[in-house]
C-alpha positions as CSV (number, residue, x, y, z in Angstrom):
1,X,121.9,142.9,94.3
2,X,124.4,145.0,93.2
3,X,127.3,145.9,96.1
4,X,130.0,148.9,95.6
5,X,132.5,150.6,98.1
6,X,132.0,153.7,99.9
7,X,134.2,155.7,97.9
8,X,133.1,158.1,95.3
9,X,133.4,157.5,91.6
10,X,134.7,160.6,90.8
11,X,137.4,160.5,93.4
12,X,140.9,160.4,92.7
13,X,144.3,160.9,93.7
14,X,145.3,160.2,97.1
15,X,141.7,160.8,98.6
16,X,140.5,157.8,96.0
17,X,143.4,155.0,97.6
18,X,142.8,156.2,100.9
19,X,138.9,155.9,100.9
20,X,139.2,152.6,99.1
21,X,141.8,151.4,102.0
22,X,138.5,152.3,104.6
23,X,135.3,151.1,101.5
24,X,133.0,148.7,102.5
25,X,130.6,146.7,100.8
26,X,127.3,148.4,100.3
27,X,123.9,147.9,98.8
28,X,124.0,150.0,95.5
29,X,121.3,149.0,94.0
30,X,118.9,151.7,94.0
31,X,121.7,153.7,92.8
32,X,121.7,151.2,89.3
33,X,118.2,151.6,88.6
34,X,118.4,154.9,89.2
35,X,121.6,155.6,87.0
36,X,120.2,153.4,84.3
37,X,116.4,155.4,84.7
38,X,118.2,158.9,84.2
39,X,120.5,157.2,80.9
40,X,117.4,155.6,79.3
41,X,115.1,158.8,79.8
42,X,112.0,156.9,79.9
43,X,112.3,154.6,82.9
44,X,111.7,151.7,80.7
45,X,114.7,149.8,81.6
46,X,114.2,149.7,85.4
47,X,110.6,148.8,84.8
48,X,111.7,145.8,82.9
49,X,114.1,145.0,85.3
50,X,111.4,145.5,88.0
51,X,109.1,142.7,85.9
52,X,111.7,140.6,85.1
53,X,112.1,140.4,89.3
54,X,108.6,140.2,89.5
55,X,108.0,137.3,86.9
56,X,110.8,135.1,88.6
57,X,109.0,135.7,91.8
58,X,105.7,134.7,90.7
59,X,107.2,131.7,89.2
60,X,108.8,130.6,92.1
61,X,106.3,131.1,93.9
62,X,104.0,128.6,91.6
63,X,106.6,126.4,91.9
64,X,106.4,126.5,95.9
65,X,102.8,126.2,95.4
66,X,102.5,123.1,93.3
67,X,105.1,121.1,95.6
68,X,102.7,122.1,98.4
69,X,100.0,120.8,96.5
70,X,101.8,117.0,95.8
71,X,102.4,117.4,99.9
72,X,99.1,118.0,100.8
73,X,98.0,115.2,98.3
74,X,100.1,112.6,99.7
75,X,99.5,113.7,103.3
76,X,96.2,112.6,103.1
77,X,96.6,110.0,101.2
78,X,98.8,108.2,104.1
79,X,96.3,109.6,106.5
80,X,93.8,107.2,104.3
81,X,95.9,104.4,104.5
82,X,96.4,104.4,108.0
83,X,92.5,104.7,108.6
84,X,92.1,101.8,106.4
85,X,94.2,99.6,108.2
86,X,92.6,100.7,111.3
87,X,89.7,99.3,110.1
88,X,90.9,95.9,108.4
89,X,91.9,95.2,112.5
90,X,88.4,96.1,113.9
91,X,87.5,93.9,111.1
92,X,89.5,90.8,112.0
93,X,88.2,91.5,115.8
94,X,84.4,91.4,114.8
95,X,85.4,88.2,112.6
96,X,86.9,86.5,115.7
97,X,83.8,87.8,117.7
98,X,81.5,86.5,115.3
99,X,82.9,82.9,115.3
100,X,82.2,82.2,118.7
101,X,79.2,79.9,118.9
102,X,78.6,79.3,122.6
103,X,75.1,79.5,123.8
104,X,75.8,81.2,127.1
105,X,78.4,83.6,126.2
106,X,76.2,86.0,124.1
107,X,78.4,88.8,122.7
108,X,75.7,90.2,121.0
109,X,76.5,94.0,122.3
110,X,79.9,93.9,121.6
111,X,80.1,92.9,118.4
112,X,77.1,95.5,117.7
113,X,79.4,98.0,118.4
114,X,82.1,97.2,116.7
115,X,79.3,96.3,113.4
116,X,78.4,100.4,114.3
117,X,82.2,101.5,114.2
118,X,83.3,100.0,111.6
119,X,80.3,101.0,109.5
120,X,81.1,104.8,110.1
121,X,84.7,104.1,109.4
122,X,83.7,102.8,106.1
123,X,81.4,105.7,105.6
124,X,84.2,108.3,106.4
125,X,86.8,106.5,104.2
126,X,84.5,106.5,101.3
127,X,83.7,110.6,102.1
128,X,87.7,111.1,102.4
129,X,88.4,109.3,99.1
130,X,86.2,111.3,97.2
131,X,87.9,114.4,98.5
132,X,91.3,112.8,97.8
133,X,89.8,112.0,94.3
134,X,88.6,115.9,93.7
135,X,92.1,117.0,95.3
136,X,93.7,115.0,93.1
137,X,92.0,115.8,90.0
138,X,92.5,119.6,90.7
139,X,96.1,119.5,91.6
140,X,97.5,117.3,88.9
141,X,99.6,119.8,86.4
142,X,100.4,117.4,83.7
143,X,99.5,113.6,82.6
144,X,101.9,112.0,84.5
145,X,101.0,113.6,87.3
146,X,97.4,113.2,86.7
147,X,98.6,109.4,86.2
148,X,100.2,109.2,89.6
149,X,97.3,110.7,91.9
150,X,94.6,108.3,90.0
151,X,96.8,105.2,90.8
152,X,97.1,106.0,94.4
153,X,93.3,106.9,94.8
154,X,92.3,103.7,92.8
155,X,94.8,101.4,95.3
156,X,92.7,103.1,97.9
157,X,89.4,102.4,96.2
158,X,90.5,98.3,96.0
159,X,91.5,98.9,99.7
160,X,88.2,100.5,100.3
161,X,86.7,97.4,98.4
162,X,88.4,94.6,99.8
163,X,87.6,95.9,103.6
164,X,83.6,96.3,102.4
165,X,83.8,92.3,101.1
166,X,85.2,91.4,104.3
167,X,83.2,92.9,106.6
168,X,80.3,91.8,104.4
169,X,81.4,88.1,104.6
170,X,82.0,88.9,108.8
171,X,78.5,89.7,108.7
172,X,77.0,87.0,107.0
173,X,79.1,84.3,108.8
174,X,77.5,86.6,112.3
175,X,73.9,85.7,110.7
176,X,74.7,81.8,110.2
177,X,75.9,81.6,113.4
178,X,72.8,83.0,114.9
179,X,71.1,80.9,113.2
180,X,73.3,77.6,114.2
181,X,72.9,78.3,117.7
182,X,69.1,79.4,117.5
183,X,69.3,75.5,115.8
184,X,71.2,74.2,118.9
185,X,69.1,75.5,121.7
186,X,66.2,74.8,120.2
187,X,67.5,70.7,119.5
188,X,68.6,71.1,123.3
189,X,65.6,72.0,124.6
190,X,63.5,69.6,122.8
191,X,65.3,66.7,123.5
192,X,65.6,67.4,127.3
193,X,62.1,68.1,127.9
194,X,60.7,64.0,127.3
195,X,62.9,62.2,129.4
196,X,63.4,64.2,132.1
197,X,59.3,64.2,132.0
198,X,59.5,60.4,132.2
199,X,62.5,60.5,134.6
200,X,60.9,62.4,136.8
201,X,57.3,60.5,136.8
202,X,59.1,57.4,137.6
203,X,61.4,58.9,140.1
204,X,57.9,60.9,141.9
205,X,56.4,57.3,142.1
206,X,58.8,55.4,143.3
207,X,59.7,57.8,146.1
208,X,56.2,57.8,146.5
209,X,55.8,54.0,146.9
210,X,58.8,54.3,149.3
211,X,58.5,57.1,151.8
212,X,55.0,57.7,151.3
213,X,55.1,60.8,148.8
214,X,57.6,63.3,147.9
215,X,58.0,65.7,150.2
216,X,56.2,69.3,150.4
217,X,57.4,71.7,147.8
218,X,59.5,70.0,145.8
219,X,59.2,70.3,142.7
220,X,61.7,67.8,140.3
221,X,61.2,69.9,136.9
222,X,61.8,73.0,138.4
223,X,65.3,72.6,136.9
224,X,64.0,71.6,133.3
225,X,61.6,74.6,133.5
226,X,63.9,77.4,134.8
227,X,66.6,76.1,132.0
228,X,63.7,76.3,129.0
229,X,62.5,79.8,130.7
230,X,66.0,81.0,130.3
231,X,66.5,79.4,127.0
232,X,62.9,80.6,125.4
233,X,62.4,83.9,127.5
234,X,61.0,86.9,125.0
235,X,63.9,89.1,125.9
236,X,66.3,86.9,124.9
237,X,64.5,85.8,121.9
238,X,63.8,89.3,121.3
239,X,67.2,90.1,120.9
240,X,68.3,87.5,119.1
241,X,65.7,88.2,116.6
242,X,67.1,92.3,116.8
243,X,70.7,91.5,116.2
244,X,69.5,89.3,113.3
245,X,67.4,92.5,112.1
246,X,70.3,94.9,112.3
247,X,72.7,92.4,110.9
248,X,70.7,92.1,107.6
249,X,69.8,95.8,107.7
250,X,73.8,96.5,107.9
251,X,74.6,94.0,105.2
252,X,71.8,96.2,102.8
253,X,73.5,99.2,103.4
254,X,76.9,97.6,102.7
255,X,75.8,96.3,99.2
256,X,74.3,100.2,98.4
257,X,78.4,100.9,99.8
258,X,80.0,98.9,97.9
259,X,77.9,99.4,95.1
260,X,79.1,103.1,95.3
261,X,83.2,102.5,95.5
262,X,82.8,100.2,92.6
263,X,81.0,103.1,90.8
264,X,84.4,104.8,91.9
265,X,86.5,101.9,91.1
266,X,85.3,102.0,87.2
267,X,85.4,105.6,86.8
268,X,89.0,105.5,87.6
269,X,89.4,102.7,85.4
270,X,88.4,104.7,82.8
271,X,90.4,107.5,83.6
272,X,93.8,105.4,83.8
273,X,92.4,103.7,80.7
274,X,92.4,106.7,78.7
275,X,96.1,107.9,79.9
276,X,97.3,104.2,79.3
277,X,95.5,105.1,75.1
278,X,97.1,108.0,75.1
279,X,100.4,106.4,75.7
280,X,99.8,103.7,73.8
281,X,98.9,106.2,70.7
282,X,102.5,108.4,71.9
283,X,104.6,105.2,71.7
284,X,102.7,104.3,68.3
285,X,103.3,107.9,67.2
286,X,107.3,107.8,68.2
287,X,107.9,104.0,66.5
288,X,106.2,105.6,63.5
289,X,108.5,108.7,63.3
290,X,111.4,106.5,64.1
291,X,110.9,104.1,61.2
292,X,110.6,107.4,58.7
293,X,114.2,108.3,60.0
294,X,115.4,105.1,59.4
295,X,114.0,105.0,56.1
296,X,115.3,108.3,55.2
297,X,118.8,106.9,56.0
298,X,118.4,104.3,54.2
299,X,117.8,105.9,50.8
300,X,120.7,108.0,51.8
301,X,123.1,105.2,52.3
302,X,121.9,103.9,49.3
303,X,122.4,106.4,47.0
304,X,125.7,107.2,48.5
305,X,127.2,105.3,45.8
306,X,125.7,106.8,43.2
307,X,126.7,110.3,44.5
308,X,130.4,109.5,44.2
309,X,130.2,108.2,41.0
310,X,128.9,111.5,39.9
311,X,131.0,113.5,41.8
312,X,134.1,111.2,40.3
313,X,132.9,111.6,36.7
314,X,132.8,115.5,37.6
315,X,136.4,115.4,38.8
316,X,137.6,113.5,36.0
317,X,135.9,116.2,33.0
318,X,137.4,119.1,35.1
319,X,140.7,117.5,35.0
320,X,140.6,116.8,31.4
321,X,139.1,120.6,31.0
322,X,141.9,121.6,32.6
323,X,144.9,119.8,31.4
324,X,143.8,119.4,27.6
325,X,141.4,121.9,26.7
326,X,143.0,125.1,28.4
């Protein structure tokens, strides 16, 4: 922006000091273009002048663009890691849950909750990832860029990874315990049913033999019975038998998962693979021009020597030329 006084340029005189003693600063310019449109004829100038504006702006204006880009980018990226950490402590819960081997403290709905919640976490991670990955790929406006974003989506990948192992291995340590306490209460109810059979024979006789019978009623395996009707009921064995079902089912879905992110994993790998070649074939390149300039001056140091000597012997026939022949 060009800035001028209020004072005319073709004042002068006393009206010129006193209107400059009053100028102010003003906007002028309009007035250049339009001075330097009427000296060039054509209007060329101001309409390079008007590109030139025009260029920086668009520039600038990529510039803005690509740093909103990188924010973006690493926006969701934290977003990411702060889902995935969620996740790793849902994860350590279940794993608690599922090492609780008590007989009458069935957790059974709980932890199949958390199984269902962590299960769509996972899911959306691997969703966002993908995004980030396709973000990534499109944003990136030179290799090391490119480099950058693939490093941070592949440490999310391993992230991604190491939370589908664990909760795999939660799983699997949810079905042996099932199975160790299916194993307990069936050892428990076996070995109770014989001698409180014979315990209570002998007990029914000799109160028999005693008082003359046991009284009306009564009924001294009602306890055993009630305790195996509990332990053996179909509902309960049903759902034992369910959660057992839906743990399996969830593990095959977390091997098709994990199957997938490693999928991911290794085409990354690839990618950073080829930028670390590339690299590698730069640095190769560089060492290689670096030993032809050092060869170079060596051949030049070397025949240094020689060039004095000829530049002496020269000196020495102009001087005799000179001082004997002229």
């Amino acid at each position: 922006m060009l800035t001028g006084y209020t004072s005319s340029p073709r004042g002068t005189g006393s009206s010129a000091s006193s209107s400059s003693s009053s100028s102010m600063a003003l906007d002028r310019t309009n007035q250049f273009y339009q001075l330097v449109k009427e000296m060039d004829g054509s209007g060329t100038a101001a309409e390079a002048i008007a590109e030139h504006e025009t260029g920086n702006s668009s520039g600038a204006a990529s510039s803005s663009s690509s740093t909103a880009a990188v924010a973006q980018f690493n926006k969701y990226a934290n977003e990411i890691g702060v889902d995935l950490h969620q996740t790793q402590m849902k994860i350590q819960e279940l794993g608690r849950l599922a090492r609780s081997k008590g007989i009458f403290n069935d957790q059974s709905a709980r932890i199949n909750d958390f199984t269902a919640d962590i299960k769509r976490d996972l899911d959306g991670l691997s969703q966002k990832i993908e995004l980030l990955q396709q973000h990534a790929s499109k944003s990136a406006e030179s290799k090391q860029a490119l480099a950058h974003t693939s490093g941070i989506v592949k440490t999310l990948q391993t992230r991604l990874m190491g939370l589908t192992k664990d909760f795999k291995d939660v799983l699997e340590l949810r079905t042996k315990t099932l199975q160790q306490q299916d194993r307990r209460r069936n050892m428990y109810a076996f070995s109770s049913s014989n001698p409180f059979q014979q315990r209570g024979g002998t007990e029914m006789a000799d109160a028999a033999s005693f008082k003359g019978g046991p009284p009306s009623g009564f009924d001294i395996e009602g306890g055993r019975e009630e305790q195996e009707q509990m332990l053996q009921g179909p509902g309960y064995l049903n759902a034992r038998a369910n959660a057992v079902q839906a743990v399996q089912r969830t593990i095959g879905e977390l091997g098709q998962m994990f199957q997938k992110v490693s999928s991911m994993v290794y085409e990354q790998d690839e990618m950073i693979m080829r930028i670390d070649s590339d690299v590698d074939d730069t640095m190769g390149h560089l060492n290689e021009g670096q030993n032809q300039l050092l060869k170079y001056f060596h051949s030049i140091s070397g025949n240094r020597s020689l060039i004095l000597k000829i530049f002496a012997i020269l000196i020495c026939f102009v001087i005799f030329f000179v001082l004997f022949l002229a």
